[in-house]
C-alpha positions as CSV (number, residue, x, y, z in Angstrom):
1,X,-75.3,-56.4,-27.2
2,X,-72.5,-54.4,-28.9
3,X,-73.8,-51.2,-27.3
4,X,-74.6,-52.8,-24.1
5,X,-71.3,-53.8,-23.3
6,X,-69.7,-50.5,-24.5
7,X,-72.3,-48.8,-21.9
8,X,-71.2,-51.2,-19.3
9,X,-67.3,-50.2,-20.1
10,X,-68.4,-46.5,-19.8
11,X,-70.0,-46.6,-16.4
12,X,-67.0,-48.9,-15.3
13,X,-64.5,-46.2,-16.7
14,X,-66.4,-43.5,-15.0
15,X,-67.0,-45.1,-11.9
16,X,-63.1,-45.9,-11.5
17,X,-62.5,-42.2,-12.2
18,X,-64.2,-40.9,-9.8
19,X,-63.5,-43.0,-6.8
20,X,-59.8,-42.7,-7.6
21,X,-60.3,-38.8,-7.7
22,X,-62.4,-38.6,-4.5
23,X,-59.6,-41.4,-2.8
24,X,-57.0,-39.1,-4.0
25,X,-58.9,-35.5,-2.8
26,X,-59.7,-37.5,1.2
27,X,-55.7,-37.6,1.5
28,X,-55.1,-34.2,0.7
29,X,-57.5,-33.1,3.6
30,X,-56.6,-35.5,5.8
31,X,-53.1,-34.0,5.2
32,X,-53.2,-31.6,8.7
33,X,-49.9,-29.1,9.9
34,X,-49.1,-28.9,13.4
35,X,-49.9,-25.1,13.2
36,X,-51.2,-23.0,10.8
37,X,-50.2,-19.0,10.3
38,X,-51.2,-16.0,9.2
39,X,-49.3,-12.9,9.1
40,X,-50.7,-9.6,8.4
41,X,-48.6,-6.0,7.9
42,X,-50.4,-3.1,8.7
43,X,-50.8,0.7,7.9
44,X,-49.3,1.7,11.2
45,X,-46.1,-0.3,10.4
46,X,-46.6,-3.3,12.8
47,X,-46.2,-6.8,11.5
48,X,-49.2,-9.0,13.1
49,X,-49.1,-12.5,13.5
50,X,-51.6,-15.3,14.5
51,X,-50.7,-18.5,14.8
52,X,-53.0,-21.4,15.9
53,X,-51.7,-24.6,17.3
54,X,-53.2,-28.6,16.7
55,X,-50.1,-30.4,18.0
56,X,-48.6,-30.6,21.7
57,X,-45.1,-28.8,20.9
58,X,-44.0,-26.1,22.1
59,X,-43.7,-22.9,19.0
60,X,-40.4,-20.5,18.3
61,X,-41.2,-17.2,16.3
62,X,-38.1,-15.7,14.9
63,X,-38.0,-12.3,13.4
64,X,-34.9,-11.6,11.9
65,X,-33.1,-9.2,8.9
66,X,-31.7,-10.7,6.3
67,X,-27.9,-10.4,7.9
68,X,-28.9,-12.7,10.6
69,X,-29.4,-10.5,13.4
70,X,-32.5,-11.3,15.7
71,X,-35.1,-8.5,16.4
72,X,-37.9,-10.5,18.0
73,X,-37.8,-14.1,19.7
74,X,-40.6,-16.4,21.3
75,X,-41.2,-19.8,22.3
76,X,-44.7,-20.3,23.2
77,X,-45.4,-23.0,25.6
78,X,-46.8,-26.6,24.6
79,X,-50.4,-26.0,25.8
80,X,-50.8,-22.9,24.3
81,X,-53.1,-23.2,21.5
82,X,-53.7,-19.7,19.8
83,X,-51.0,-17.2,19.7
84,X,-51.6,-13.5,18.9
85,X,-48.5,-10.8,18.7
86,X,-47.8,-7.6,16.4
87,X,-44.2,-6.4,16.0
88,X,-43.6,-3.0,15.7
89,X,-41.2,-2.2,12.7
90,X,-41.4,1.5,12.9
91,X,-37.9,1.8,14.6
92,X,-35.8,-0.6,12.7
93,X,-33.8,0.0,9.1
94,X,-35.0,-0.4,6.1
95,X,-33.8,-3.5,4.6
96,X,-35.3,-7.1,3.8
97,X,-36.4,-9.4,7.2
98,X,-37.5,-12.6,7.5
99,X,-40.7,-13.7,9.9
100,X,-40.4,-18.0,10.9
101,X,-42.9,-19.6,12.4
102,X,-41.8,-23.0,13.7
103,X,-42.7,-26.3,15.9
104,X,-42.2,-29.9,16.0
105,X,-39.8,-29.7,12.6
106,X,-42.6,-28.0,10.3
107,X,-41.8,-24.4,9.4
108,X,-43.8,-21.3,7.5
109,X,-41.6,-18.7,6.6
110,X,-42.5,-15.2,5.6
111,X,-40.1,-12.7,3.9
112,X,-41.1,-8.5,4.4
113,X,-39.2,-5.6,2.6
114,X,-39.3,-2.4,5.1
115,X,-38.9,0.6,2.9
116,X,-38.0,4.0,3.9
117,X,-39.9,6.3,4.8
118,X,-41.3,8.8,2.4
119,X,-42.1,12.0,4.3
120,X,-45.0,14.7,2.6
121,X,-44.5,17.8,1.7
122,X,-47.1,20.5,2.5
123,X,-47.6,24.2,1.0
124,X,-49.4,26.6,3.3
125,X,-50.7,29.8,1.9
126,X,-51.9,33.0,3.5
């Protein structure tokens, strides 16, 4: 009887574990953005941005340096639902920038370093 009950206790235990775990795993999912981002830098020295959209808002991108001053600006419309862009970064200064993603109050921001340029050297020889 002694080891019946402490069976019963275990599977109890166990069983309350679990659910609480899975109760606690169904909010994070359910836990959904009004947009979600993804920002890529490329080889060529453009910035490339996707973003995709779930709400009914309209979206501002905002690419800016780091003293404030605005290089790129959008505001997409409320229907649109995917968003696709790439901003060239080969003509501006090196220095530190900052990429923001924004609509209906939630906001992803993304922080990029351009660096100088490092030219190559090459030796011909005859």
């Amino acid at each position: 009887m002694k080891n019946s009950f402490k069976t019963i206790l275990s599977v109890f235990i166990l069983t309350f574990a679990v659910s609480v775990s899975t109760f606690a795993s169904d909010k994070e999912i359910k836990k959904v953005t009004g947009f979600n981002s993804g920002v890529y830098a490329s080889k060529s020295g453009k910035i490339k941005v996707n973003v995709d959209k779930y709400n009914d808002a309209s979206t501002a991108i905002l690419f800016q340096d780091a003293k404030g001053k605005v290089f790129y600006k959008e505001i997409t419309g409320k229907s649109d639902k995917k968003l696709r862009l790439e901003i060239d970064t080969n003509e501006l200064p090196a220095g530190n920038y900052t990429l923001e993603i924004s609509s209906k109050g939630e906001k992803q921001t993304r922080e990029f370093q351009l660096l100088e340029k490092i030219t190559e050297r090459s030796v011909k020889m005859d």
